[in-house]
C-alpha positions, 0 to 999 in steps of 0.5 A: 500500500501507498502513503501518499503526502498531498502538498497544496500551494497555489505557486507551481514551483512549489512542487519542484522545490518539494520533489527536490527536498524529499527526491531519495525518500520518493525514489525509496517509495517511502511516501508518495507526494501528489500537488494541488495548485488550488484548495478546490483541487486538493480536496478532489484530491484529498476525497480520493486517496483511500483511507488509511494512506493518506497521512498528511497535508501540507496546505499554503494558508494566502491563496487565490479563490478558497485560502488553506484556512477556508478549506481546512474545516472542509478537509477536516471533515472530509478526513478527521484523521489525517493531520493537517499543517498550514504553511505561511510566509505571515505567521503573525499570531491572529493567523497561527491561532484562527488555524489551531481554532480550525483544527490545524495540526501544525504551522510551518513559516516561509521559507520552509524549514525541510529538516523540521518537516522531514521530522514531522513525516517521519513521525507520520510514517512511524505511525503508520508502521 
């Protein structure tokens, strides 16, 4: 079975920066990433990998259309089990608190810390183990 990673960020380097950071875990099979340029998209995404695979999203929070902060209580919904951390370049303290509010697992600042977030997935994957 497949652990799958669903990234949601509405700039399309993103993806490339990701696949960058993660390249030998992603060669390894050890996690699966999948990219949503919209929050619409991410939970078409989100609805369709089964249950138990998916073990994390990661969603920018200053989107066009729906934000990561209007779409976390929908994939929430969606998946109450899968923890959910919002990225931010403004991690001002109204921001970090309305996302805990809604149920964010996390809050990760811009420019991204990736050895912080290799942390947090590989707690995730232990979980799954």
């Amino acid at each position: 079975m497949s652990t799958y990673i669903v990234v949601v960020d509405d700039e399309p380097d993103v993806e490339s920066m990701f696949r960058q950071q993660f390249r030998r875990d992603l060669r390894a099979g050890r996690f699966l990433m999948e990219f949503a340029l919209s929050a619409p998209a991410a939970l078409e995404q989100v609805k369709a990998i089964p249950d138990p695979s998916l073990i994390l999203i990661l969603s920018d929070i200053n989107m066009p259309g729906m934000s990561g902060l209007e779409m976390l209580p929908k994939v929430r919904e969606a998946r109450p089990n899968v923890p959910v951390i919002m990225i931010t370049a403004y991690g001002d303290d109204a921001t970090v608190k309305r996302a805990r509010e809604l149920g964010a697992a996390g809050l990760l600042s811009k420019p991204i810390d990736f050895g912080l977030l290799r942390q947090e997935i590989d707690q995730r994957l232990e979980g799954t183990a």
